[in-house]
Biotite code that builds the C-alpha atoms (Angstrom):
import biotite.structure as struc

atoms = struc.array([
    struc.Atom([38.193, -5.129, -41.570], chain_id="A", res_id=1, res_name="UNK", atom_name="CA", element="C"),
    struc.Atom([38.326, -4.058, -44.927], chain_id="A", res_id=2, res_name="UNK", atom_name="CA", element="C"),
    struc.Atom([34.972, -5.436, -45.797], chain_id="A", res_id=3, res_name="UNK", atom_name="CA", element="C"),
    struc.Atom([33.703, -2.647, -43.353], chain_id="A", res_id=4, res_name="UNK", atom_name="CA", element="C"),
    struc.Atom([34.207, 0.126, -44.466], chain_id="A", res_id=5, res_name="UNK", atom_name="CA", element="C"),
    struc.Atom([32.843, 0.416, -48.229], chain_id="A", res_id=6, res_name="UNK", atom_name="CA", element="C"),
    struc.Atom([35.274, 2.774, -50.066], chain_id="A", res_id=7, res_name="UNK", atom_name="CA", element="C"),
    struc.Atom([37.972, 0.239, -48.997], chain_id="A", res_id=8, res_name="UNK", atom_name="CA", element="C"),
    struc.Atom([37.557, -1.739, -52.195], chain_id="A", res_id=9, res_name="UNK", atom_name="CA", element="C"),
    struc.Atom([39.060, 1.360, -54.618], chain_id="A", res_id=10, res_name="UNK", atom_name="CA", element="C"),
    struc.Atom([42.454, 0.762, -52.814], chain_id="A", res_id=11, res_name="UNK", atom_name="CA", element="C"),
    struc.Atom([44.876, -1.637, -53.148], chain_id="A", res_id=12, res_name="UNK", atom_name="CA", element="C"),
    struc.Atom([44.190, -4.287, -50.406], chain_id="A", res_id=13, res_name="UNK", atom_name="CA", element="C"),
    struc.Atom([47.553, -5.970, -51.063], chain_id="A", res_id=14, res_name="UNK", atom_name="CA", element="C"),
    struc.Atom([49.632, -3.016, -50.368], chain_id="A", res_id=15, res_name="UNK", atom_name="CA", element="C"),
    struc.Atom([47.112, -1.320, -47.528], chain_id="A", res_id=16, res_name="UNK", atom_name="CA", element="C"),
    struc.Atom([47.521, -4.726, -45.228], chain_id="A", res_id=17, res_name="UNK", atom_name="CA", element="C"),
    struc.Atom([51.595, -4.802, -46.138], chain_id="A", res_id=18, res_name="UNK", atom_name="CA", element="C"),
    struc.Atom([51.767, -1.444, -44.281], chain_id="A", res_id=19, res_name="UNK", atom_name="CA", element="C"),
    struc.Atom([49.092, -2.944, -41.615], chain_id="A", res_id=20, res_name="UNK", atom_name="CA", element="C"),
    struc.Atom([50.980, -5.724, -40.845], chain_id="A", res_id=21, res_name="UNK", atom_name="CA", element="C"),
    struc.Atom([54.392, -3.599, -40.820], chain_id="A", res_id=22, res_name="UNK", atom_name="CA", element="C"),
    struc.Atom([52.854, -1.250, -38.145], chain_id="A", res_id=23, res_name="UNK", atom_name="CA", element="C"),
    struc.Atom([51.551, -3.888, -36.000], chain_id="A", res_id=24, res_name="UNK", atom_name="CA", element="C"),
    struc.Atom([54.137, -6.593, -35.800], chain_id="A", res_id=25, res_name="UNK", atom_name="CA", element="C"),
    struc.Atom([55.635, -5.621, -32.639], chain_id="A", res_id=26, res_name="UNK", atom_name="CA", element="C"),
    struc.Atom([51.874, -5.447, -30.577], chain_id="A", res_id=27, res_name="UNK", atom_name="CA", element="C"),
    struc.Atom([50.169, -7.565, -28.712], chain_id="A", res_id=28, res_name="UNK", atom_name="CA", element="C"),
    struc.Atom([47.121, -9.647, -30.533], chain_id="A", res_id=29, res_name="UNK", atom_name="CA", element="C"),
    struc.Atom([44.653, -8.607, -28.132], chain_id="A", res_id=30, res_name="UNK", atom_name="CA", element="C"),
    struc.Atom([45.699, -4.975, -28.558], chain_id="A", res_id=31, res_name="UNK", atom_name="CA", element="C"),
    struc.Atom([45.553, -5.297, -32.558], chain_id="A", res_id=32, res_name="UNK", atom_name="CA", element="C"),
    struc.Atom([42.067, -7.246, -31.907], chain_id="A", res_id=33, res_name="UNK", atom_name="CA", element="C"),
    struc.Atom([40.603, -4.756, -29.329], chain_id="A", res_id=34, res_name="UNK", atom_name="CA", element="C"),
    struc.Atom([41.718, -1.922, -31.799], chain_id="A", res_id=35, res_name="UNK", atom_name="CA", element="C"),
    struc.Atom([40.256, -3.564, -34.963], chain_id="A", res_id=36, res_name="UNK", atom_name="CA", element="C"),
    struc.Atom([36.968, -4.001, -33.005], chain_id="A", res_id=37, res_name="UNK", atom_name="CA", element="C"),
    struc.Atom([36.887, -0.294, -31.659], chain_id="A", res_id=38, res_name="UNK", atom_name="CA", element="C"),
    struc.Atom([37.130, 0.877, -35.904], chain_id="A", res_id=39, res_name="UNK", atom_name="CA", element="C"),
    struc.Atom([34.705, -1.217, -36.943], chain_id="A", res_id=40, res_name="UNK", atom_name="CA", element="C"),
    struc.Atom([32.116, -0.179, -34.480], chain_id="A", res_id=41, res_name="UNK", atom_name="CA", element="C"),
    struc.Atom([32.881, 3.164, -35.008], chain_id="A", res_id=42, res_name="UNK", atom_name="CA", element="C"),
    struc.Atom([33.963, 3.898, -31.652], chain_id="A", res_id=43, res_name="UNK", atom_name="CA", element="C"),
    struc.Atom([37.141, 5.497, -32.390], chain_id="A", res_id=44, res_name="UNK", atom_name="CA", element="C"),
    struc.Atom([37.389, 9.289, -33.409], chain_id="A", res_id=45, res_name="UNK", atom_name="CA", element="C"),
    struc.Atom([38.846, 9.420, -37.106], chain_id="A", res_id=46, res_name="UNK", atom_name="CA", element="C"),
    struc.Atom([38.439, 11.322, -39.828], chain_id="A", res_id=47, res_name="UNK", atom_name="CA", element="C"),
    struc.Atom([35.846, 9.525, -42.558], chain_id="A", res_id=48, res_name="UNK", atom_name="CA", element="C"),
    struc.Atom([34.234, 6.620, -41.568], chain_id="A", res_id=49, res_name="UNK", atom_name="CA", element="C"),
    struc.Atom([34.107, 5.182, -44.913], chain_id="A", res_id=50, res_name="UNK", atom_name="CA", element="C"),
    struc.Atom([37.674, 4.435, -45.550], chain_id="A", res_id=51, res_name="UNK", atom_name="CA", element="C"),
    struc.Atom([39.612, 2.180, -43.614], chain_id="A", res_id=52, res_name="UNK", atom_name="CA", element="C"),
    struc.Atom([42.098, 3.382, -40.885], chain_id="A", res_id=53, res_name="UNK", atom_name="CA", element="C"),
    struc.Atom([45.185, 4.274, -41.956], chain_id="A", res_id=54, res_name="UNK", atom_name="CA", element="C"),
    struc.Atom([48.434, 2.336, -40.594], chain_id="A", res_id=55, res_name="UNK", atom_name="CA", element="C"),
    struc.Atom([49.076, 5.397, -38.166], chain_id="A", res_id=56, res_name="UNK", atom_name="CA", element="C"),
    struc.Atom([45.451, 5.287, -37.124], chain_id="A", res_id=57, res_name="UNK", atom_name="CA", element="C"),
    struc.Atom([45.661, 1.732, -35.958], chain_id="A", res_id=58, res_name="UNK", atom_name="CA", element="C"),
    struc.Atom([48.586, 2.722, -34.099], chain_id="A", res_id=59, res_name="UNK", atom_name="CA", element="C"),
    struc.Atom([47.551, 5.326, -32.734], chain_id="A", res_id=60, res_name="UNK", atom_name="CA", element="C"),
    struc.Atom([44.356, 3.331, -31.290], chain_id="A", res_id=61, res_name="UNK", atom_name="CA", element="C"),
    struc.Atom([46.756, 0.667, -30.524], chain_id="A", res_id=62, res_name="UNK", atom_name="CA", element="C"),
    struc.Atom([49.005, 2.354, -27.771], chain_id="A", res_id=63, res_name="UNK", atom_name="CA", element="C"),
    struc.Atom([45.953, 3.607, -26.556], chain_id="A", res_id=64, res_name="UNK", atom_name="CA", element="C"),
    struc.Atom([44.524, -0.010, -25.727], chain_id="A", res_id=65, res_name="UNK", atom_name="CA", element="C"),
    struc.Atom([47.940, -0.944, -24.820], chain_id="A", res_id=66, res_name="UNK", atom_name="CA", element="C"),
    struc.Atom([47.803, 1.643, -22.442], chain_id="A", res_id=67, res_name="UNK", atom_name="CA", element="C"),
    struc.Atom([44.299, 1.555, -21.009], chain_id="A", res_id=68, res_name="UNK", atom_name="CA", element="C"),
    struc.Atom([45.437, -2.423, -20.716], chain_id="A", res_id=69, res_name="UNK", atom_name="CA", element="C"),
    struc.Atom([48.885, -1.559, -18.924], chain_id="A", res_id=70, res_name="UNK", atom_name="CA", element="C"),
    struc.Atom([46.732, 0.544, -16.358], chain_id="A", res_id=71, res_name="UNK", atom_name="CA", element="C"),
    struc.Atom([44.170, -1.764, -15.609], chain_id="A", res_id=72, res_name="UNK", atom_name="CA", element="C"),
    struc.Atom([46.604, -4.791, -14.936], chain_id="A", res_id=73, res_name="UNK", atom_name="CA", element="C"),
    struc.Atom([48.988, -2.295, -12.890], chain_id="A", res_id=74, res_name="UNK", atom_name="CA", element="C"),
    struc.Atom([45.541, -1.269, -11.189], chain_id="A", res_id=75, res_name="UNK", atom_name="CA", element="C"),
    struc.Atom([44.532, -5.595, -10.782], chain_id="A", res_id=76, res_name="UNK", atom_name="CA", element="C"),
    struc.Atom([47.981, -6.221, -9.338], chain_id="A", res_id=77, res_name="UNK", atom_name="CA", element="C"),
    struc.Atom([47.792, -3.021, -6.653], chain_id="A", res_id=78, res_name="UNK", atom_name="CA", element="C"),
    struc.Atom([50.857, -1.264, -8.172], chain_id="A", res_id=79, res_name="UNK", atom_name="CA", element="C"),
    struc.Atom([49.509, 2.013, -9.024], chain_id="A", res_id=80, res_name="UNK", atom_name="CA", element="C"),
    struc.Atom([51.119, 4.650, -7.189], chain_id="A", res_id=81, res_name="UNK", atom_name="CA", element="C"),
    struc.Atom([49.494, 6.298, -4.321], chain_id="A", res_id=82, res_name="UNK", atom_name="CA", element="C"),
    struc.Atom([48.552, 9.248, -5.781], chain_id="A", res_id=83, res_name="UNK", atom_name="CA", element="C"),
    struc.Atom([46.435, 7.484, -8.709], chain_id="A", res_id=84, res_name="UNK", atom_name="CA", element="C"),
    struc.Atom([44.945, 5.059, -6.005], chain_id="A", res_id=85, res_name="UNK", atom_name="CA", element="C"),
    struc.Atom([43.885, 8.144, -4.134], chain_id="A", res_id=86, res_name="UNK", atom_name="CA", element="C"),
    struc.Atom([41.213, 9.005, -7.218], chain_id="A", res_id=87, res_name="UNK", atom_name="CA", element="C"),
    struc.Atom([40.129, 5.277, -7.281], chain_id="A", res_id=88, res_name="UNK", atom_name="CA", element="C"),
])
């Protein structure tokens, strides 16, 4: 990721993925992989697309993949609740 974003080499790298890897150690790889993909596309809302996320920011995107993920396996295994299969 870092070699992304281009203002990324003025920080310290060592320290940056300490805090990375400190935020993300309880969630799930493919959450922490859809997430990486998402800032490196650009398709997630942040502040200056230059720099790398911050910690937060990765979290942040990463409950939101959790969640979208949680939804769509409640929604696979028909255990949505009847008013959210009602918008379906």
């Amino acid at each position: 990721m870092f070699s992304c974003f281009p203002q990324s080499a003025l920080t310290d790298v060592d320290m940056q993925m300490r805090g990375y890897l400190s935020a993300v150690q309880d969630a799930e790889l493919t959450d922490v992989q859809s997430a990486i993909q998402r800032f490196m596309r650009g398709e997630v809302k942040t502040g200056n697309a230059q720099f790398c996320p911050s910690s937060a920011q990765l979290c942040i995107e990463l409950r939101e993949r959790r969640a979208i993920r949680e939804l769509l396996a409640r929604r696979a295994a028909g255990t949505l609740g009847p008013a959210a299969n009602k918008r379906s």
